[in-house]
C-alpha positions in Angstrom: 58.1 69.3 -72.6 57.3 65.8 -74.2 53.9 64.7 -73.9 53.0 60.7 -75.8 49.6 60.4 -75.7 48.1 56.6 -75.5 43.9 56.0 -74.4 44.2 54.3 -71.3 47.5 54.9 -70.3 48.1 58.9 -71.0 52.0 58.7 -70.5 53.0 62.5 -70.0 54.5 65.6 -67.8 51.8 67.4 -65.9 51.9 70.8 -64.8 51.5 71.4 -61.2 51.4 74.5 -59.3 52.4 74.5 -55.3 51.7 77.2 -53.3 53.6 77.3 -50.1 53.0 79.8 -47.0 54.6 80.4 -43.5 53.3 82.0 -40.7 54.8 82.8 -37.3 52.3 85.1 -35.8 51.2 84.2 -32.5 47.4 84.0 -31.7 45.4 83.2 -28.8 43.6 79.3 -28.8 40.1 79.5 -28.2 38.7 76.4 -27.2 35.8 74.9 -29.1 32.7 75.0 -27.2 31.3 71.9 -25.9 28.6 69.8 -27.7 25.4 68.7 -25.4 25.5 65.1 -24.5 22.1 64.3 -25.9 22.6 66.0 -29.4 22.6 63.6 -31.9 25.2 65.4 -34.1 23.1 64.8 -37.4 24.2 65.7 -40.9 22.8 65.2 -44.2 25.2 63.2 -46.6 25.7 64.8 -49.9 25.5 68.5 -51.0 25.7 70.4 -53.8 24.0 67.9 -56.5 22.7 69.1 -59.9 20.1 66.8 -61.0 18.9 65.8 -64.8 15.3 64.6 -65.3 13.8 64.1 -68.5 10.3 64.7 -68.9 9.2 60.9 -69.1 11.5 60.1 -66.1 10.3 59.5 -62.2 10.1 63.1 -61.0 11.8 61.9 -57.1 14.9 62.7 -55.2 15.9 60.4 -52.5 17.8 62.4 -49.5 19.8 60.7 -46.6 20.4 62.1 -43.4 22.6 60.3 -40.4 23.8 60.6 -37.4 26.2 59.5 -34.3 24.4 59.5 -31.6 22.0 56.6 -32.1 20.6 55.9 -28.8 17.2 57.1 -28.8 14.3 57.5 -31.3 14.6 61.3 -32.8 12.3 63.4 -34.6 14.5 66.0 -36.6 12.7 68.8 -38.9 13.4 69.6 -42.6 13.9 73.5 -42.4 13.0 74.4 -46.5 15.5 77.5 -47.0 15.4 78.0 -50.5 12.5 76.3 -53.1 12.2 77.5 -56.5 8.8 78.1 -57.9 7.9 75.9 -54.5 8.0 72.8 -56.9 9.5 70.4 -54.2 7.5 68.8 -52.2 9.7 68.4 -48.7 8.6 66.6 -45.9 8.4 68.5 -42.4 10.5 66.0 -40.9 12.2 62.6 -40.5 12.2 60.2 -37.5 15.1 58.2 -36.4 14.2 54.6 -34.7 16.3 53.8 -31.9 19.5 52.3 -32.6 19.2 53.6 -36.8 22.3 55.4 -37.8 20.7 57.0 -41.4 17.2 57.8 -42.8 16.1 58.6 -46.4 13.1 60.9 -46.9 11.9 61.5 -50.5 11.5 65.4 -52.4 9.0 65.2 -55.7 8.9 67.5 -58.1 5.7 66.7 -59.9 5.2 70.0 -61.4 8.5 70.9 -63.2 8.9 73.2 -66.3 11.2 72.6 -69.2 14.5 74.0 -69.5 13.7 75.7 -65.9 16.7 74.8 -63.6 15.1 75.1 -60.2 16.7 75.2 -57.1 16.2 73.9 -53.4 17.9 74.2 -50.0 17.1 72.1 -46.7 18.5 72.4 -43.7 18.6 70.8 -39.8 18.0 72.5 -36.7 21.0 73.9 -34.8 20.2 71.5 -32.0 21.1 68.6 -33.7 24.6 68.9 -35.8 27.6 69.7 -34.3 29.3 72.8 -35.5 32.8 72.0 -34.8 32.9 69.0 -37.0 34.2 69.5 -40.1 32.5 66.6 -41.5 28.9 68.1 -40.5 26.6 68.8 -43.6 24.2 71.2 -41.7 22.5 72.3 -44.8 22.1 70.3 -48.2 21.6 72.0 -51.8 20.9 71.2 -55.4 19.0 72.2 -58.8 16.8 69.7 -60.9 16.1 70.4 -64.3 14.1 68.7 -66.8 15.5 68.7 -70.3 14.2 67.1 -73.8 16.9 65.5 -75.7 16.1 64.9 -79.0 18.3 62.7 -81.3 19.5 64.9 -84.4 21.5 61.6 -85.8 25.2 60.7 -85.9 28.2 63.0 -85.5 31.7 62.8 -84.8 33.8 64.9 -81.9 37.9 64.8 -82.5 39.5 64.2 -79.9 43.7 65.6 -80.3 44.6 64.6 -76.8 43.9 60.9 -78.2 44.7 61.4 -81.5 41.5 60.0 -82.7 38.0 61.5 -83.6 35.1 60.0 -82.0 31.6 58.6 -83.6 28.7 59.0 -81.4 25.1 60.0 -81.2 24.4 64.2 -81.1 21.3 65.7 -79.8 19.8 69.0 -79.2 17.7 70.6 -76.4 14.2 71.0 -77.0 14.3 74.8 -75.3 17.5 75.8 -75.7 20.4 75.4 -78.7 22.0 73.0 -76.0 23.8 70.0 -77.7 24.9 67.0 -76.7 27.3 64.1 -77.5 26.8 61.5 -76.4 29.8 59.3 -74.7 31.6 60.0 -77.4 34.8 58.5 -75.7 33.5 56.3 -73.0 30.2 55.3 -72.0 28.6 57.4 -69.2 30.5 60.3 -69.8 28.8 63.2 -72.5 30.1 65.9 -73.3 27.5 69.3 -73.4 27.8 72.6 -75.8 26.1 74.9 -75.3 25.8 77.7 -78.0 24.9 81.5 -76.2 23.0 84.2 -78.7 26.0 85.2 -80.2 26.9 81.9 -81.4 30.1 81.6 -78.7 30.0 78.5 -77.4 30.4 77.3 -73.1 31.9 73.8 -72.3 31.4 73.6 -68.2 33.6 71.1 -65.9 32.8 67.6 -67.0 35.0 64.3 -67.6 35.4 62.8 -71.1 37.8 59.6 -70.1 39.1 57.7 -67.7 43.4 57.1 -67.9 44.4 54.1 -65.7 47.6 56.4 -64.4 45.9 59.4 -63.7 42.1 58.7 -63.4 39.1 60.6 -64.8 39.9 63.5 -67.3 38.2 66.8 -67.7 37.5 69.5 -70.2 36.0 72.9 -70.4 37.0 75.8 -72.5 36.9 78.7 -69.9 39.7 80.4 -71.0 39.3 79.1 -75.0 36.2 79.7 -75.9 34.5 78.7 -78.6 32.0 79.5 -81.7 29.4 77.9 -83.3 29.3 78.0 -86.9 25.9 77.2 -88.9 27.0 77.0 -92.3 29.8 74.6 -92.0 27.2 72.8 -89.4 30.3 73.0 -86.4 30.8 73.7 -83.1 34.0 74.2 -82.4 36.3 75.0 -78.5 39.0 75.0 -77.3 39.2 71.9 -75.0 41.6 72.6 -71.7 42.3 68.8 -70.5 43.0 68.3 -66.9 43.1 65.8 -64.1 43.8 65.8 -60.0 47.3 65.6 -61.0 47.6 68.6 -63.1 47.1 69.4 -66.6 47.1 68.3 -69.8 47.1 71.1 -72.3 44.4 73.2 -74.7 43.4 71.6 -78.1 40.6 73.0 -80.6 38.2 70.1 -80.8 35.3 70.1 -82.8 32.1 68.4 -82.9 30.4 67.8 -86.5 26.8 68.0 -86.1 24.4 65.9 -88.3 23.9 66.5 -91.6 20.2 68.0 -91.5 
């Protein structure tokens, strides 16, 4: 299968896989129950978040809930499910003002360890979502962890999909042997190794371009893997490129660390 490769406009065959299924079983319809007419069917709006602080940065999340039913003023409460090391500091509740469709309330996190990924979990009383919609956020979830970066110096990440080798700023994690390049193909978008005791290396989910056909690219080396080698001063994994569309294919990158 020919692939041509060309940053900004990655002209190539992806690889998709379709699943199809058919069912003819007959089963008896249930009807949804009905929602009271005074619930406000509230729902928080994001979910899921992983949050990066650095140890000089504002130690605050700002989280939205909203709602449909807008008539009336509404007290709602904050149920805390889950708080690690209880470092966030939730608020019991949020009030909605007649006629206001969201509200923001603020979680700090004053207290914070390095390196510690800490994890919360909030969620609204039963009364005031509606179950049946799939669009309801009933619960909202999300880590924060405060990391040191400091700069080691220049490197340089190649980059085969591209054809090119990137030059960008690397650094290292003050508690861990986490490193980091940073945007090493366009801005906003760096790319983390992180080398395990045994010197094999774990590149999570994260995008490393943008292509104007196929929009933002990904890479991790889940199935690769990867090693981290000390004397030649490389890490080195086996990048597995993909996109919504599909995928690109598996290429050993490797990032040169600064010469110490």
């Amino acid at each position: 299968m020919k692939k041509i490769f060309n940053f900004g406009s990655v002209a190539l065959s992806v690889i998709f896989a379709l699943g199809f299924s058919a069912c003819n079983e007959e089963v008896d319809y249930i009807p949804a129950g009905k929602v009271d007419d005074n619930c406000i069917k509230a729902s928080f709006t994001t979910d899921n978040i992983s949050t990066e602080v650095s140890p000089t940065g504002e130690k605050t999340l700002t989280l939205t809930v909203v709602r449909e039913n807008t008539v009336n003023e509404a007290t709602i409460a904050l149920n805390v499910l889950r708080n690690d090391g209880n470092v966030f500091q939730i608020p019991e509740s949020v009030t909605f003002a007649p006629g206001q469709e969201s509200v923001t309330f603020d979680m700090t996190f004053p207290n914070v360890e390095i390196g510690v990924e800490y994890t919360y979990s909030i969620g609204l009383e039963e009364t005031v979502v509606d179950p049946y919609s799939q669009n309801t956020l009933a619960t909202t979830t999300g880590t924060v962890q405060m990391i040191q970066w400091d700069l080691l110096g220049t490197g340089t990440l190649s980059c085969t999909l591209l054809n090119s080798t990137a030059t960008c700023n690397v650094y290292k994690a003050s508690h861990a042997a986490w490193y980091k390049a940073e945007a090493p193909v366009e801005e906003g978008m760096d790319i983390l190794f992180i080398v395990n005791d045994d010197n094999s290396v774990t590149v999570s989910d994260q995008p490393i371009f943008t292509d104007t056909n196929y929009g933002t690219v990904y890479v991790n080396n889940t199935t690769g893997g990867g090693i981290y080698d000390a004397e030649a001063n490389i890490i080195q994994a086996a990048f597995y490129y993909y996109c919504s569309a599909g995928y690109f294919g598996t290429f050993v990158e490797t990032l040169t660390l600064p010469a110490e």
